[in-house]
C-alpha positions in Angstrom: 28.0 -15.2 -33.9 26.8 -18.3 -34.6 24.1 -20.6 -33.5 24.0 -23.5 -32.4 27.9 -23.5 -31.4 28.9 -26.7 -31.0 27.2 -27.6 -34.2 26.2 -30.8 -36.8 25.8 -30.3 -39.5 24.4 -26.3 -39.8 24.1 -23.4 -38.1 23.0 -20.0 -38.6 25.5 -16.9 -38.6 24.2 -13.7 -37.5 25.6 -10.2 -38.1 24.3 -6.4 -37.4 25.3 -3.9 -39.5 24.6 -0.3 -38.6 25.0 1.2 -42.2 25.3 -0.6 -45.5 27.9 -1.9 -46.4 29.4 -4.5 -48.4 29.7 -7.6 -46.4 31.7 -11.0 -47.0 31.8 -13.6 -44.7 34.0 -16.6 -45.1 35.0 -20.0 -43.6 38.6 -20.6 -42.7 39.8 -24.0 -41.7 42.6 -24.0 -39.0 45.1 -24.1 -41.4 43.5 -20.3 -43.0 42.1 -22.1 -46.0 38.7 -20.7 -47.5 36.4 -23.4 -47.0 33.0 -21.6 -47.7 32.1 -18.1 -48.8 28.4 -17.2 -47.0 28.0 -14.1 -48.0 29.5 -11.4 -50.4 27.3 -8.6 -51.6 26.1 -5.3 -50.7 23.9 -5.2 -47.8 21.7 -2.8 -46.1 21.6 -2.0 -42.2 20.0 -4.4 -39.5 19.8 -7.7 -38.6 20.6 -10.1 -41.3 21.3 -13.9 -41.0 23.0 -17.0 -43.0 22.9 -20.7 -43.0 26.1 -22.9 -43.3 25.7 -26.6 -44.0 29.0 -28.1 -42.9 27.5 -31.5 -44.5 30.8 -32.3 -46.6 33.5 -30.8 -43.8 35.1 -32.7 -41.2 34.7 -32.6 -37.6 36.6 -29.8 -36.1 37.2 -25.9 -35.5 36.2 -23.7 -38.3 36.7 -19.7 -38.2 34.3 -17.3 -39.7 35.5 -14.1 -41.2 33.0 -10.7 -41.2 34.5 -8.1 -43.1 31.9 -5.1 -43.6 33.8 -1.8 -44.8 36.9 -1.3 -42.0 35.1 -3.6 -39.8 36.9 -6.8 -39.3 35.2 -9.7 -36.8 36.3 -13.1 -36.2 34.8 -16.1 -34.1 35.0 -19.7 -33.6 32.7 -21.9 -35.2 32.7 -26.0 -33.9 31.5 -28.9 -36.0 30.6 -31.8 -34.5 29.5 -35.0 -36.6 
């Protein structure tokens, strides 16, 4: 998840990972375009976090895509300007 949610212009997008993995998160507009690409490497277990700067996106609802080995999490991000 993200925090804050509402947000202008960043945030910070959390994700715990029991075992390494390889990790990619993205940023989808509503439309499923990629808009940003946070992370996309190897990581190792525990808490790990990520800043997005929505600076040059419009206002509006925004989805962020974890994908870490079979795992598969979605969730709502909302920008705010």
């Amino acid at each position: 998840q993200n925090y804050p949610n509402p947000f202008n212009p960043k945030t910070v997008v959390s994700c715990r990972l029991p075992v390494a993995s390889w990790v990619r998160l993205g940023v989808y507009d509503v439309l499923g375009r990629e808009v940003a690409v946070l992370l996309d490497e190897h990581k190792a277990p525990g808490l790990h976090q990520v800043e997005f700067d929505g600076t040059k996106l419009s206002s509006g609802i925004y989805i962020c895509r974890m994908t870490a080995g079979d795992y598969v999490e979605s969730n709502m991000l909302l920008l705010i300007k």
